[in-house]
C-alpha positions, -999 to 999 in steps of 0.1 A, spaced: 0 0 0 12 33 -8 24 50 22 10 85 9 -24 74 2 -50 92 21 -29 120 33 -46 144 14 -74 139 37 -55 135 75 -48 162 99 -32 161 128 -29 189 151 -2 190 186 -14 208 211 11 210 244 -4 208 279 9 192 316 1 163 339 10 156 378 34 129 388 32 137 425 41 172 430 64 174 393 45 180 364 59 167 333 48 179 300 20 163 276 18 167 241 -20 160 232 -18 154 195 -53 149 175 -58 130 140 -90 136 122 -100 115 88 -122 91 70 -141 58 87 -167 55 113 -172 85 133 -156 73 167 -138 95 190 -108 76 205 -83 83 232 -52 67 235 -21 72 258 -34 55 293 -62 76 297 -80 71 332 -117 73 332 -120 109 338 -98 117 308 -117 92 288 -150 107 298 -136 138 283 -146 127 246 -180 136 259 -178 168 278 -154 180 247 -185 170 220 -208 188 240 -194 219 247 -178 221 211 -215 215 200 -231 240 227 -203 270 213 -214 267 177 -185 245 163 -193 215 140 -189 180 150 -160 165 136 -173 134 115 -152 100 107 -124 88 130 -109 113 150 -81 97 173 -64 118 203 -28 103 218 -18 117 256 22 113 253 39 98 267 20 66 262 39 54 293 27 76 326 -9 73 337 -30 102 328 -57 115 352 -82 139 357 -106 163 334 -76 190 328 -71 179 291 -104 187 281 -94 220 269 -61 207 248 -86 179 233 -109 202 225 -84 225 205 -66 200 190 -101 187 178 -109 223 161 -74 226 147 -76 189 132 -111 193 118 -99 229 103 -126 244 123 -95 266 135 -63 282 118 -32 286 139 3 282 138 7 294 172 -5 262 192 33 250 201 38 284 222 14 277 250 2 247 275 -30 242 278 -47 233 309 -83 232 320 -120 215 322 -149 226 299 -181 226 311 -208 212 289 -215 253 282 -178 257 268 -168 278 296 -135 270 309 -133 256 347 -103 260 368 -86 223 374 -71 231 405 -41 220 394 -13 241 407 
């Protein structure tokens, strides 16, 4: 199979952010990849249940703020695969990477900031309580 076949429909947005290991935090890059198949929302990179519960407070409050639904397989990796992520504090780098991927958002300035935080089901932002 032809290694570039299909690219001309793949995007994959990187979107920096930060997880807790004890009192360190480490940096996360959240990286998103929308294209064709099934629309399926799937998050890899040992998610915990609160992160994996994030695909639907994203969808919602992406819906409830006016974006579009991104349709066909849309697949979001926490790196590093290795370290346990926790908590709903990558809800707002999902949810960015998912508007960059779909091309719901232009931006090339996405690798100079970290983004933290919880969305509520609104789209507001909540404070993670994380520092």
């Amino acid at each position: 199979m032809d290694g570039d076949l299909g690219q001309d429909w793949v995007m994959l947005a990187r979107v920096c952010s930060a997880a807790l290991n004890g009192i360190e935090a480490y940096p996360v890059e959240v990286e998103v990849n929308a294209g064709w198949g099934e629309t399926l929302i799937v998050i890899v990179g040992l998610p915990d249940a609160a992160v994996k519960e994030s695909r639907d407070r994203v969808t919602t409050a992406l819906s409830n703020s006016g974006y579009k639904f991104p349709m066909g397989r849309t697949t979001i990796n926490l790196a590093p695969a290795d370290v346990k992520k926790e908590g709903p504090s990558f809800d707002l780098p999902i949810a960015v990477g998912m508007l960059a991927a779909s091309e719901q958002m232009e931006t090339d300035q996405l690798e100079n900031f970290a983004l933290v935080g919880e969305l509520a089901l609104t789209g507001a932002v909540a404070s993670v309580g994380f520092w």
